[in-house]
DRENPA-3360 file (N, C-alpha, C; in nm, 2 decimals, always signed):
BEGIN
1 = XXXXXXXX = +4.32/-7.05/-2.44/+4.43/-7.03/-2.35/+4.46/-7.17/-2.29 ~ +4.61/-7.18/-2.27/+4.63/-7.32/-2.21/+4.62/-7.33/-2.04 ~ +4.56/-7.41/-2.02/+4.52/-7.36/-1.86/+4.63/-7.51/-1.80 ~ +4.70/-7.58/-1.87/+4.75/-7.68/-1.78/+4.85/-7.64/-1.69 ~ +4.91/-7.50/-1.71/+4.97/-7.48/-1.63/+4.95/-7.41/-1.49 ~ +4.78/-7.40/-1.47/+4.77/-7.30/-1.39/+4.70/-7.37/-1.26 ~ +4.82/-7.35/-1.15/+4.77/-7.39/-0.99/+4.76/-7.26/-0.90 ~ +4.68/-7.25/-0.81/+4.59/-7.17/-0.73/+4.76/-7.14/-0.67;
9 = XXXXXXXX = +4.77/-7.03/-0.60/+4.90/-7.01/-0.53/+4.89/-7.04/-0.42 ~ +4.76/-7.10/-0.35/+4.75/-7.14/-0.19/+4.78/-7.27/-0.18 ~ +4.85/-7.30/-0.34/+4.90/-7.45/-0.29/+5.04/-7.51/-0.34 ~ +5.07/-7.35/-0.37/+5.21/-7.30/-0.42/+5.28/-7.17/-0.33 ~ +5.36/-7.09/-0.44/+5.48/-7.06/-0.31/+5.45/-6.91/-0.24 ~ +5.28/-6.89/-0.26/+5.27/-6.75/-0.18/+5.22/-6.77/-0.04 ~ +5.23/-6.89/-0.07/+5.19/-6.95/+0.08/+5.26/-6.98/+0.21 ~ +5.46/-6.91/+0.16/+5.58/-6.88/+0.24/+5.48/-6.76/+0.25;
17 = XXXXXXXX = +5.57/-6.67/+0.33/+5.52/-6.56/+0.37/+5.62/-6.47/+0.32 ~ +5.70/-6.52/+0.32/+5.85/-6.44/+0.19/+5.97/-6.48/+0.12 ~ +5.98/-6.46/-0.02/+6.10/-6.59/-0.11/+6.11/-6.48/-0.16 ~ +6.26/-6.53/-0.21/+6.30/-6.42/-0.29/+6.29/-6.47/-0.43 ~ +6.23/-6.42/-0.53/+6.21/-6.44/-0.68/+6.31/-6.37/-0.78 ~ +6.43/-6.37/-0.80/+6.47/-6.30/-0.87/+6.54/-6.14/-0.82 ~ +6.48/-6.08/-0.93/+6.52/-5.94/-0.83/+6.41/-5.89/-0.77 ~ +6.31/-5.98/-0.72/+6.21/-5.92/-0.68/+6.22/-6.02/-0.50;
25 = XXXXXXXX = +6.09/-5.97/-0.43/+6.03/-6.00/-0.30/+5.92/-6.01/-0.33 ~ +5.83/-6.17/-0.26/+5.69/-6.18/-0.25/+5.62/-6.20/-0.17 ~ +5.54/-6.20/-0.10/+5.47/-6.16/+0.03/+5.30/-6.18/+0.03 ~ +5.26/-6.27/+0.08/+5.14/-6.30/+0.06/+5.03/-6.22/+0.12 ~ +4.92/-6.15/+0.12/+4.86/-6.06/+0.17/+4.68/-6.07/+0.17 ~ +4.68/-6.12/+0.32/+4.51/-6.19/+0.29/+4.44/-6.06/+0.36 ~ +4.31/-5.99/+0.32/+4.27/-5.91/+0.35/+4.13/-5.91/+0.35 ~ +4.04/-5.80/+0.39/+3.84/-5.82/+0.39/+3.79/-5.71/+0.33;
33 = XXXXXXXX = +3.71/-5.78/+0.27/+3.59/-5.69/+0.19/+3.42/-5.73/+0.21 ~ +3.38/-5.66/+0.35/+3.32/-5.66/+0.44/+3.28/-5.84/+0.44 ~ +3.25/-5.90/+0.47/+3.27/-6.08/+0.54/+3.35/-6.20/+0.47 ~ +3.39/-6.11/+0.36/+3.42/-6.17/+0.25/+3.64/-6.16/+0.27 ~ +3.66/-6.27/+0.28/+3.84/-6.29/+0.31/+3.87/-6.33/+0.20 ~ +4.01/-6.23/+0.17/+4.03/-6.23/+0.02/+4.18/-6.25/+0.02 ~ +4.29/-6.29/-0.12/+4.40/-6.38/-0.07/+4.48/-6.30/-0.20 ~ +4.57/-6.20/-0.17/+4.64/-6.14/-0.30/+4.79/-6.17/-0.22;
41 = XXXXXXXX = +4.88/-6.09/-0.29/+5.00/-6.07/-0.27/+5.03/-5.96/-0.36 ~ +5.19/-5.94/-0.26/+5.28/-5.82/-0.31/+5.42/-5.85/-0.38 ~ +5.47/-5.82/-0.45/+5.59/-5.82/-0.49/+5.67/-5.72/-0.49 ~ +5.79/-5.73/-0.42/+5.84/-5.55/-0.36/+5.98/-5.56/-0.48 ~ +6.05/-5.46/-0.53/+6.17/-5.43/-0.61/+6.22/-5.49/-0.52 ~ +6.34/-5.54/-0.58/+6.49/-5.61/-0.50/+6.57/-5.48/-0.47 ~ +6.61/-5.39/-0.34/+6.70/-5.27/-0.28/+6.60/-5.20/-0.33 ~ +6.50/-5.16/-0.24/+6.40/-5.07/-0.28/+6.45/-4.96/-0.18;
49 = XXXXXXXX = +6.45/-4.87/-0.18/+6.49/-4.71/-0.14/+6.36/-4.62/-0.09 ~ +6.29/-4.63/+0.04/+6.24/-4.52/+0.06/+6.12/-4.56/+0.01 ~ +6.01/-4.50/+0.02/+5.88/-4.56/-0.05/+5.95/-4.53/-0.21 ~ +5.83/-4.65/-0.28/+5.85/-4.71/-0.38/+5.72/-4.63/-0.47 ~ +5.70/-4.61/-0.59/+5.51/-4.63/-0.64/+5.51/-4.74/-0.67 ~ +5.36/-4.75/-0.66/+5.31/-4.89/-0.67/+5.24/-4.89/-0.78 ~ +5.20/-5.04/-0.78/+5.13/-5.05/-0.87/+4.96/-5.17/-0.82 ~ +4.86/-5.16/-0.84/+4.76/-5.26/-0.81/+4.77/-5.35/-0.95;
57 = XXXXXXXX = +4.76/-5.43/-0.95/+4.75/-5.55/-1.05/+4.61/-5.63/-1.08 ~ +4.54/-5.63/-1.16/+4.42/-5.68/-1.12/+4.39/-5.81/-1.22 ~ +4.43/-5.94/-1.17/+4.41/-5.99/-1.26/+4.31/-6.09/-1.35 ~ +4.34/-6.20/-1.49/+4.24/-6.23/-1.55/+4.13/-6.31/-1.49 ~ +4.07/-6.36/-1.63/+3.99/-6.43/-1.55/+3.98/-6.58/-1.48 ~ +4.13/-6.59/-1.47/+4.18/-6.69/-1.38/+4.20/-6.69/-1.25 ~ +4.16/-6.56/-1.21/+4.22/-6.54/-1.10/+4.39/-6.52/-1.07 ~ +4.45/-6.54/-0.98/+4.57/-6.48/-0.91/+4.62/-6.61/-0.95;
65 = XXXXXXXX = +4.73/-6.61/-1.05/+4.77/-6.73/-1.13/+4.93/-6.71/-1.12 ~ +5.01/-6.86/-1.21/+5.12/-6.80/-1.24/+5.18/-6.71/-1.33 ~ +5.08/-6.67/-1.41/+5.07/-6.53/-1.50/+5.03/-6.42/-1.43 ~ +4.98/-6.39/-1.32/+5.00/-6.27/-1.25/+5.13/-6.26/-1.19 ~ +5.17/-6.37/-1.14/+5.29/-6.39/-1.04/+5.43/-6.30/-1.15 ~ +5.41/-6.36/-1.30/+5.48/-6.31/-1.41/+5.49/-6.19/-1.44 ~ +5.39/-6.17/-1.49/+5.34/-6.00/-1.47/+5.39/-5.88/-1.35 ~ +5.36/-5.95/-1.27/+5.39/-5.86/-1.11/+5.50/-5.87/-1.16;
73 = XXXXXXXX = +5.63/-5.92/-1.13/+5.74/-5.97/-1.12/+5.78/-5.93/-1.25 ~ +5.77/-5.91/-1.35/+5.80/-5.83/-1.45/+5.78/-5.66/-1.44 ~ +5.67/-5.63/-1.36/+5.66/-5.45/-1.37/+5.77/-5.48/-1.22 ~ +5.77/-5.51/-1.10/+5.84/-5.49/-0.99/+6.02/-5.45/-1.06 ~ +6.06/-5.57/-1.13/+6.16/-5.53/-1.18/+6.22/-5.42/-1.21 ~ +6.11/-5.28/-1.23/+6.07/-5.18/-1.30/+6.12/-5.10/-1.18 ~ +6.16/-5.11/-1.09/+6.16/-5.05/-0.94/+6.04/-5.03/-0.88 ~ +5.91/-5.09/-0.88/+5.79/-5.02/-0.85/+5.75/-5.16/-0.77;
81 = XXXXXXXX = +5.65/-5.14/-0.66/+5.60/-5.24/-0.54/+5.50/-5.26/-0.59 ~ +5.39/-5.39/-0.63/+5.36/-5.43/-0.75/+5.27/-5.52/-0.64 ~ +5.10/-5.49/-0.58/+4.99/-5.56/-0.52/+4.91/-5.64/-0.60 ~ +4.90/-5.79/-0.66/+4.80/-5.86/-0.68/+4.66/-5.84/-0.61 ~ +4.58/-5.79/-0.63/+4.43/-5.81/-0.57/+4.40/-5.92/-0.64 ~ +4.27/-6.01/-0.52/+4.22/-6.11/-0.55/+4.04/-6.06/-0.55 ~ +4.00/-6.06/-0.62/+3.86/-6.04/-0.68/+3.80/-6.12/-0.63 ~ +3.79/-6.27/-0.67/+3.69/-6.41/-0.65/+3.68/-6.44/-0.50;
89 = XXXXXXXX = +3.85/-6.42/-0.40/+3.81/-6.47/-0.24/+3.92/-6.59/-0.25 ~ +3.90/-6.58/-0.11/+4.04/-6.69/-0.07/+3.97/-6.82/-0.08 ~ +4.08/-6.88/-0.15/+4.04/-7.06/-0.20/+3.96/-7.04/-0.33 ~ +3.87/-6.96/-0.39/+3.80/-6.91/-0.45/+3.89/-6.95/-0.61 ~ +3.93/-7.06/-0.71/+3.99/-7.04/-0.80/+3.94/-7.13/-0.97 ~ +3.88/-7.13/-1.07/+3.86/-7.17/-1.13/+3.96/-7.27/-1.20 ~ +3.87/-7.39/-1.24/+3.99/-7.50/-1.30/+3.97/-7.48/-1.44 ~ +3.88/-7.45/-1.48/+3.88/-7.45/-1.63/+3.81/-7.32/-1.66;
97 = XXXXXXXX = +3.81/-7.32/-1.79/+3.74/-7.14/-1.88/+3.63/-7.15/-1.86 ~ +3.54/-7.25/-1.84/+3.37/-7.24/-1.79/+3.36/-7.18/-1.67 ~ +3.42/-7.25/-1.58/+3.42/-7.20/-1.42/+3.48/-7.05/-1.44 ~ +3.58/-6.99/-1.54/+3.61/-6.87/-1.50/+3.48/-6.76/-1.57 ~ +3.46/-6.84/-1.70/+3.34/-6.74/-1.75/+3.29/-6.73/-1.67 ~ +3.21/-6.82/-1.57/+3.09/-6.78/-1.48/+3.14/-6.68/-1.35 ~ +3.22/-6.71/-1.33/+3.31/-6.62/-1.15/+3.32/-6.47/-1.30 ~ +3.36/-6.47/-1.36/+3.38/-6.33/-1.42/+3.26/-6.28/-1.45;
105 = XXXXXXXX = +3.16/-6.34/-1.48/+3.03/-6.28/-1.56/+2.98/-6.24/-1.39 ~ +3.01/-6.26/-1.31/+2.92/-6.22/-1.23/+2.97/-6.08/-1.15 ~ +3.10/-6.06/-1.21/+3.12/-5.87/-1.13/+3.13/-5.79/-1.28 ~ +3.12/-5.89/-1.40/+3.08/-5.78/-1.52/+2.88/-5.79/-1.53 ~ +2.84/-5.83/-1.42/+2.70/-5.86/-1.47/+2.65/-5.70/-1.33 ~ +2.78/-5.72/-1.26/+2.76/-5.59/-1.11/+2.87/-5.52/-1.07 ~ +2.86/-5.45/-1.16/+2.98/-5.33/-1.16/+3.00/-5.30/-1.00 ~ +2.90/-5.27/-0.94/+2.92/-5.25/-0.80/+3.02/-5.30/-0.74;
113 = XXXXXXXX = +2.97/-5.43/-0.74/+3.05/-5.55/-0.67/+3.16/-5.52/-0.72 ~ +3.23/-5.55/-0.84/+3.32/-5.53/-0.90/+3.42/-5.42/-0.82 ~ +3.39/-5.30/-0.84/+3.41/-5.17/-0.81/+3.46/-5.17/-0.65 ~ +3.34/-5.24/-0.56/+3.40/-5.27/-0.43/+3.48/-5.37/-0.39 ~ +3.51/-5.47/-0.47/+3.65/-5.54/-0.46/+3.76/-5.48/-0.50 ~ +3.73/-5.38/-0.62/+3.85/-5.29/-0.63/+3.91/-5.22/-0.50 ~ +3.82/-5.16/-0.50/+3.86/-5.07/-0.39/+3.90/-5.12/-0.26 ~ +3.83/-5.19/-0.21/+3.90/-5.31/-0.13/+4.05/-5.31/-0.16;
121 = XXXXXXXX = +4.10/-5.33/-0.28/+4.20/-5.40/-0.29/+4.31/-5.27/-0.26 ~ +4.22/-5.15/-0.36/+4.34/-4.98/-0.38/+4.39/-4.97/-0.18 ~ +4.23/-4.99/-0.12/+4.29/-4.94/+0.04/+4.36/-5.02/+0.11 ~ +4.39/-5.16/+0.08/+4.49/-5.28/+0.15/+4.64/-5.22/+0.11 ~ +4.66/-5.15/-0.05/+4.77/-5.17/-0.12/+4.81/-5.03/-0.03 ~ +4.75/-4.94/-0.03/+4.78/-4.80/+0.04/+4.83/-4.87/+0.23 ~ +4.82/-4.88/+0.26/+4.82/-4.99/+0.41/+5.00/-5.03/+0.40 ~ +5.02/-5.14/+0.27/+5.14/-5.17/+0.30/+5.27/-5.11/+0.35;
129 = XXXXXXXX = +5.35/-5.19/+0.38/+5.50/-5.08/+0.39/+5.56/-5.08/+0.29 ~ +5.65/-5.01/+0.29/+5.76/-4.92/+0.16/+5.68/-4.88/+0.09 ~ +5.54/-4.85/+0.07/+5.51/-4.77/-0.09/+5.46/-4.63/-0.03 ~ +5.48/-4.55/-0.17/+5.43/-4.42/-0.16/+5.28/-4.44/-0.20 ~ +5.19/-4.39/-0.11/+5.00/-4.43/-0.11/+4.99/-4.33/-0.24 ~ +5.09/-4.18/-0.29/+5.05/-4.12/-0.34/+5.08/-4.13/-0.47 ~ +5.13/-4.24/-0.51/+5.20/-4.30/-0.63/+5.13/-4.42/-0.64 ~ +5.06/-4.45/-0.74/+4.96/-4.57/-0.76/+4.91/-4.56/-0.90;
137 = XXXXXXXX = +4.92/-4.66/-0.97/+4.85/-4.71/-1.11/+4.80/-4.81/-1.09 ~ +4.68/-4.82/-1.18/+4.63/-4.96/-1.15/+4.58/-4.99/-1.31 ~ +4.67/-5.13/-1.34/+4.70/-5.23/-1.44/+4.63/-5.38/-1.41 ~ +4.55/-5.39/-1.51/+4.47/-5.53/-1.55/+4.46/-5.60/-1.67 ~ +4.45/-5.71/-1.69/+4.46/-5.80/-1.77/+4.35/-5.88/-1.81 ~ +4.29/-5.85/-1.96/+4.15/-5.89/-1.97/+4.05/-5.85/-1.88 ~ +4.00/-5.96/-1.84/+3.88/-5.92/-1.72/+3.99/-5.81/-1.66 ~ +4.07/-5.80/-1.57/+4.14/-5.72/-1.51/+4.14/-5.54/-1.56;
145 = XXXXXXXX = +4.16/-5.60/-1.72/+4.22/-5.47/-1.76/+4.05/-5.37/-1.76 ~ +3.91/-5.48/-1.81/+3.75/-5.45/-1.75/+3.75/-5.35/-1.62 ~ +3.84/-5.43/-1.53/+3.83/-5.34/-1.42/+3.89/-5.25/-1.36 ~ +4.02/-5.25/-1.41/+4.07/-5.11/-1.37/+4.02/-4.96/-1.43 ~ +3.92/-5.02/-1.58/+3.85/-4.89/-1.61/+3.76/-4.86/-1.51 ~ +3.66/-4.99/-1.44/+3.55/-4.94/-1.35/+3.61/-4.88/-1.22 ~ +3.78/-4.89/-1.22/+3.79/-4.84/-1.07/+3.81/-4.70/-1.08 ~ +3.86/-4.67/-1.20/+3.87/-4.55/-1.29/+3.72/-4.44/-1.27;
153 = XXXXXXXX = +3.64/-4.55/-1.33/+3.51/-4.48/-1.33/+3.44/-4.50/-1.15 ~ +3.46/-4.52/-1.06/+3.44/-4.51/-0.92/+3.48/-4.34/-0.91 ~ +3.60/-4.34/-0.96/+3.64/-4.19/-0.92/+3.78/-4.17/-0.80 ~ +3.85/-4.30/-0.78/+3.95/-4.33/-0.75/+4.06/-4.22/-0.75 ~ +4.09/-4.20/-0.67/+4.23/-4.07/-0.63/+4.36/-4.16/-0.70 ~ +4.39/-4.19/-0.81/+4.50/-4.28/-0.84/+4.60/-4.19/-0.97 ~ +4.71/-4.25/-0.95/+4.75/-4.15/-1.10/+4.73/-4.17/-1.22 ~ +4.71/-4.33/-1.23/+4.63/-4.36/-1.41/+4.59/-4.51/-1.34;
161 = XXXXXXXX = +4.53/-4.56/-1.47/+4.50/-4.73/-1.50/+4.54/-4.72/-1.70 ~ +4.58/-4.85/-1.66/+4.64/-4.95/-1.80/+4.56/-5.06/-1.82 ~ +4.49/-5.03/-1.90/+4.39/-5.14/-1.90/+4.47/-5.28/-2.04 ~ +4.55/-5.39/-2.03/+4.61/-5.45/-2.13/+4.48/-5.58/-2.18 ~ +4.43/-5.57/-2.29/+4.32/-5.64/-2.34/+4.24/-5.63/-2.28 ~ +4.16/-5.55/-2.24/+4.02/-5.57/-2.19/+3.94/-5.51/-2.21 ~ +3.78/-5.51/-2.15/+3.68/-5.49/-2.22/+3.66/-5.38/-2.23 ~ +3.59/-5.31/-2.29/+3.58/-5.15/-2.31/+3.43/-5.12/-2.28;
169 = XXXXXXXX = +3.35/-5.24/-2.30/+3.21/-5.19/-2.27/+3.20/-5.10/-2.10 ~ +3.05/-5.05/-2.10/+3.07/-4.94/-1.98/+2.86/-4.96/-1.99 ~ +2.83/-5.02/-1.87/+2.68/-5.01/-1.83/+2.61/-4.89/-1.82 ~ +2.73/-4.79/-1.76/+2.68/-4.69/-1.75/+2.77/-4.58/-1.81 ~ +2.77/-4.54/-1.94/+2.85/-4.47/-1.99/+2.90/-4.32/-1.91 ~ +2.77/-4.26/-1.83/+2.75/-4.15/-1.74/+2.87/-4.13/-1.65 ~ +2.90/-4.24/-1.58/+2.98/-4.25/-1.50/+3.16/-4.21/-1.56 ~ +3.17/-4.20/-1.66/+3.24/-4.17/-1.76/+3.30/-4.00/-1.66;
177 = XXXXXXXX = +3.23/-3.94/-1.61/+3.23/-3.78/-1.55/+3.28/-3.81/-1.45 ~ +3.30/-3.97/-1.36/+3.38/-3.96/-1.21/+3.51/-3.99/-1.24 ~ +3.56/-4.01/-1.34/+3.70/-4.04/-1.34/+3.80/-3.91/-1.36 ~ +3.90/-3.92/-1.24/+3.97/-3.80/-1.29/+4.15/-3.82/-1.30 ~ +4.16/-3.93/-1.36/+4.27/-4.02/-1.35/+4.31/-4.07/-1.47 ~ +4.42/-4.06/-1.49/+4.49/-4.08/-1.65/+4.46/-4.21/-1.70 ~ +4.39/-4.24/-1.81/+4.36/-4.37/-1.87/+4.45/-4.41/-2.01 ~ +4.51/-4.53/-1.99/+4.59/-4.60/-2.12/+4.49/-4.70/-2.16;
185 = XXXXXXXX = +4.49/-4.77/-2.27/+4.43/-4.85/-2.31/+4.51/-4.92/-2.42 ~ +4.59/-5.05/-2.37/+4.64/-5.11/-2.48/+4.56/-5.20/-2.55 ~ +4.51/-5.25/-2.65/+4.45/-5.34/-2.71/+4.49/-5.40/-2.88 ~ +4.46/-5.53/-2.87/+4.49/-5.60/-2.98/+4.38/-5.54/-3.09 ~ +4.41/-5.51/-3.21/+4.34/-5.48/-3.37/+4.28/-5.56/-3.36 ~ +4.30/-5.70/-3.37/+4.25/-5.79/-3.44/+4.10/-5.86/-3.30 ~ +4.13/-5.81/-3.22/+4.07/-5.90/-3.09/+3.92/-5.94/-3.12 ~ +3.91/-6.05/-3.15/+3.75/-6.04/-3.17/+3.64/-6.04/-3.01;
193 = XXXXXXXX = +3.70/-6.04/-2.94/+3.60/-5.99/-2.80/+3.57/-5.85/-2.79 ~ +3.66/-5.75/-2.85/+3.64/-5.64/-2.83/+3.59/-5.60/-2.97 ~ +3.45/-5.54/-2.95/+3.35/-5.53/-3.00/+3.35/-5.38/-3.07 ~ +3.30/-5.39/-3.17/+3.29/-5.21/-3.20/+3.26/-5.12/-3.17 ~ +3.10/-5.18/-3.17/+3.01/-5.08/-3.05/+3.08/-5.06/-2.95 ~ +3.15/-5.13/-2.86/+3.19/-5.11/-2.74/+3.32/-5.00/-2.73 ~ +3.42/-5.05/-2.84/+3.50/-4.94/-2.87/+3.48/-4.75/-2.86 ~ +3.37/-4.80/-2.98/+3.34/-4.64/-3.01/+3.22/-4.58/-2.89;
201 = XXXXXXXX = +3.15/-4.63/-2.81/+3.14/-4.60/-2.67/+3.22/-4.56/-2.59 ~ +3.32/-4.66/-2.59/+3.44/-4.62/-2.49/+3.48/-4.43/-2.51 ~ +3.53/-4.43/-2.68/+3.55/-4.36/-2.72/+3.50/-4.24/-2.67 ~ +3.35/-4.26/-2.72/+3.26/-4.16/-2.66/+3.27/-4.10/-2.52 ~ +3.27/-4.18/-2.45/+3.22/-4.17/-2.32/+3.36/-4.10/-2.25 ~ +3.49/-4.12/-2.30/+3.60/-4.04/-2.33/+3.62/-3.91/-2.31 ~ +3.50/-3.89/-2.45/+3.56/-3.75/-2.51/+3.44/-3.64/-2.42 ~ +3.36/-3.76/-2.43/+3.22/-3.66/-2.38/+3.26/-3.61/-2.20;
209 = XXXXXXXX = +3.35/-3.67/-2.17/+3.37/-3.63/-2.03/+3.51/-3.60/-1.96 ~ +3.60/-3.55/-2.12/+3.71/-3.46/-2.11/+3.80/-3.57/-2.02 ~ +3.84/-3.67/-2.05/+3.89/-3.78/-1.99/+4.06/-3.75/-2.07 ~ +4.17/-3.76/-1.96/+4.27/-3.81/-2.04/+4.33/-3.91/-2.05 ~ +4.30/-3.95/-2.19/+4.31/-4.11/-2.25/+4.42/-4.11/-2.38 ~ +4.44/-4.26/-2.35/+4.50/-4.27/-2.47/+4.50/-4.43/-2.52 ~ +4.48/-4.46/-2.63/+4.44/-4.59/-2.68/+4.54/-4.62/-2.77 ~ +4.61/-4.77/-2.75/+4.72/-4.78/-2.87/+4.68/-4.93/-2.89;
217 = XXXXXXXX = +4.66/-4.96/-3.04/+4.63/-5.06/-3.10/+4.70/-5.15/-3.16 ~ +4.72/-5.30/-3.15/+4.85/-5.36/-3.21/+4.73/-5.42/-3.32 ~ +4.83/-5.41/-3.41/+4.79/-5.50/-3.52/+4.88/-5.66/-3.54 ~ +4.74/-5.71/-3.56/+4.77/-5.84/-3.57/+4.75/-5.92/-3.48 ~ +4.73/-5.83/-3.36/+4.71/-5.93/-3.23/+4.58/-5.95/-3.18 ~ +4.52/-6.05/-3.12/+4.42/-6.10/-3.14/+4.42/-6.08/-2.88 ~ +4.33/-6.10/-2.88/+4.29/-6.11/-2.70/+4.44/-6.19/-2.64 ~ +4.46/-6.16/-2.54/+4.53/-6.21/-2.47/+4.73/-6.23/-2.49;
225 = XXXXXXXX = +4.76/-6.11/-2.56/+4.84/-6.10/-2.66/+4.96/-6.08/-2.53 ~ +4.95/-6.03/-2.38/+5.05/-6.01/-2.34/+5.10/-6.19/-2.27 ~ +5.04/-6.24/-2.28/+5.00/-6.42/-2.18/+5.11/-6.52/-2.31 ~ +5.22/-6.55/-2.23/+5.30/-6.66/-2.31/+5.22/-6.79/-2.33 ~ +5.12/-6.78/-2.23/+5.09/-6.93/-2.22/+4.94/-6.96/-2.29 ~ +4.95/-6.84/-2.38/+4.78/-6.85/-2.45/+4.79/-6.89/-2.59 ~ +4.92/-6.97/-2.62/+4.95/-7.03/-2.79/+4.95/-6.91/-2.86 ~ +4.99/-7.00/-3.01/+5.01/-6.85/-3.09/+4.90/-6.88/-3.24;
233 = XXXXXXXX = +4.78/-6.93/-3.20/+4.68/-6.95/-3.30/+4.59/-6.82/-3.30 ~ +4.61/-6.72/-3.36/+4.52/-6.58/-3.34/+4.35/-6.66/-3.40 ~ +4.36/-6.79/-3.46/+4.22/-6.81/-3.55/+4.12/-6.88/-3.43 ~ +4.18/-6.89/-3.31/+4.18/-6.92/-3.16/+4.09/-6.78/-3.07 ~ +4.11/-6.68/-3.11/+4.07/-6.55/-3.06/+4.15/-6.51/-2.97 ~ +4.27/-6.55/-2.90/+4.33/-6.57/-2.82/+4.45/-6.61/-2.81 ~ +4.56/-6.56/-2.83/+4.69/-6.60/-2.86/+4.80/-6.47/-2.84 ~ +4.92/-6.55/-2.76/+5.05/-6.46/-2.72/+5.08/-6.39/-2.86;
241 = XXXXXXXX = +5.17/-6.24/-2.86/+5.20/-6.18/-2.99/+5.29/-6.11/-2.91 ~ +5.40/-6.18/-2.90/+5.56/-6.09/-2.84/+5.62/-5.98/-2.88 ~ +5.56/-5.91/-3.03/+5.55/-5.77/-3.09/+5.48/-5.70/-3.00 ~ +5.38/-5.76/-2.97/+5.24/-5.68/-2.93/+5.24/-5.68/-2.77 ~ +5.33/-5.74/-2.71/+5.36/-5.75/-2.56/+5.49/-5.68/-2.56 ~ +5.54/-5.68/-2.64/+5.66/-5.57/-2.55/+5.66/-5.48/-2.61 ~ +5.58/-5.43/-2.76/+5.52/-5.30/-2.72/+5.45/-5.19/-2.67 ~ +5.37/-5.28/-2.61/+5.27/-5.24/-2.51/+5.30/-5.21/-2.36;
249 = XXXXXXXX = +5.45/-5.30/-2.33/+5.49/-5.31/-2.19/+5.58/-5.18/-2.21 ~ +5.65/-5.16/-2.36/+5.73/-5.01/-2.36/+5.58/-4.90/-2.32 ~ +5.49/-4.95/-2.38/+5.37/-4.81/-2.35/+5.34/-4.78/-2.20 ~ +5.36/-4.91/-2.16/+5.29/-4.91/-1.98/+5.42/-4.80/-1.91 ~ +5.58/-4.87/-1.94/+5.71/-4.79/-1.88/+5.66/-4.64/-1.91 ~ +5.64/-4.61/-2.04/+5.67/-4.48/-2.05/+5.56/-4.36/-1.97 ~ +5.44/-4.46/-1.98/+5.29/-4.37/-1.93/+5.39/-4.39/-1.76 ~ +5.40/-4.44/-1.68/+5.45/-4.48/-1.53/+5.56/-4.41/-1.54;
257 = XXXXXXX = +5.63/-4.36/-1.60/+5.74/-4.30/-1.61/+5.70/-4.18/-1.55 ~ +5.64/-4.10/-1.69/+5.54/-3.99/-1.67/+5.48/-3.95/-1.57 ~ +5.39/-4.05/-1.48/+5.30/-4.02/-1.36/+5.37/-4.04/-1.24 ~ +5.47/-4.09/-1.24/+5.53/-4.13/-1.12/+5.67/-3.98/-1.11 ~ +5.77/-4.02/-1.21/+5.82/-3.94/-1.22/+5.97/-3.96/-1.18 ~ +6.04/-3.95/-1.13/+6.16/-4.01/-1.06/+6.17/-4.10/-0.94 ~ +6.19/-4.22/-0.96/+6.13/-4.30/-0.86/+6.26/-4.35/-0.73;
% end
């Protein structure tokens, strides 16, 4: 992944307290997870009407980048109020893929932890103004898309998660029984981080716990297939596939369609 483009937003523009982006609104939103001060943002639809559904965003293992800012601002467009959670903490941002391997290995090494930054993040997004608290999906990206399954498996009162490339493994398959919330799962064929064993786990742990899921596979696309900025070398492990991102982003509209319902 090319990381030259990626500056922390606290030294960029979420650091207004509100610009207008397009057809969207952004709004910077620092919040706690017990001592720990943590630094996301919102992006609201442009003429939003009445509460909105939302969406929690959870993103890679870069942290809250300008590929989240993308992403948000891509689903907001969608008419939906679209929360960045920040995972790592305010100031908290890696410069290069070593520093993020390690800030990520350490809430995939403690689901807990993990789980309670989520949640942290579902009860800040329920808080804001204009959204409906009872209209909520939660969408992640790689590491991200890791964790909106665990917030899934917490047992979260949410209407689904979209997990877009991420991991499938599960520490505790068991926990598979607290989820009672609609699961997508888009993923690249080709991805060599997603592992087989881990797949057919997922699978399992699915079927064994009457889960409603649904898994759609792009061929050809290798990890990180929704990210413009991840080159297009699949022999990389890691590379944009603009087949495999916009039909996966039709998969996300139609599931959000579905759960939300007339917005």
């Amino acid at each position: 992944m090319n990381l030259t483009f990626i500056k922390s937003f606290l030294a960029g523009s979420i650091m207004i307290s509100t610009a207008a982006f397009g057809a969207a609104q952004i709004e910077s939103v620092e919040y706690k997870q017990g001592n720990d001060t943590l630094d996301g943002f919102i992006v609201y639809p442009e003429k939003a009407k009445g509460p909105v559904p939302a969406i929690l965003m959870v993103h890679n293992w870069l942290g809250n980048s300008e590929e989240t800012k993308h992403q948000a601002e891509r689903i907001a467009s969608l008419g939906y109020a679209v929360f960045a959670v920040d995972i790592y903490g305010k100031g908290v941002r890696p410069k290069d893929q070593k520093e993020a391997a390690q800030l990520a290995t350490v809430y995939k090494n403690d689901r807990k932890k993990f789980r309670d930054r989520l949640q942290a993040g579902l009860a800040t997004l329920r808080q804001q103004k204009g959204i409906d608290p009872t209209r909520i999906i939660a969408v992640g990206y790689c590491f991200g898309g890791t964790g909106v399954l665990e917030l899934a498996r917490s047992g979260s009162d949410i209407k689904g998660v979209v997990s877009f490339h991420g991991g499938l493994d599960s520490p505790t398959p068991t926990d598979g029984q607290n989820i009672k919330t609609q699961v997508l799962v888009l993923a690249g064929a080709d991805d060599p981080m997603q592992k087989s064993d881990d797949l057919h786990a997922f699978e399992k742990e699915m079927r064994d716990h009457h889960v409603s899921w649904q898994m759609v596979m792009y061929g050809g696309a290798v990890h990180s297939f929704t990210d413009p900025t991840a080159g297009s070398d699949n022999s990389k492990g890691a590379a944009y596939n603009a087949s495999a991102d916009r039909r996966s982003f039709e998969a996300f509209k139609q599931f959000a369609s579905e759960l939300f319902g007339a917005t």
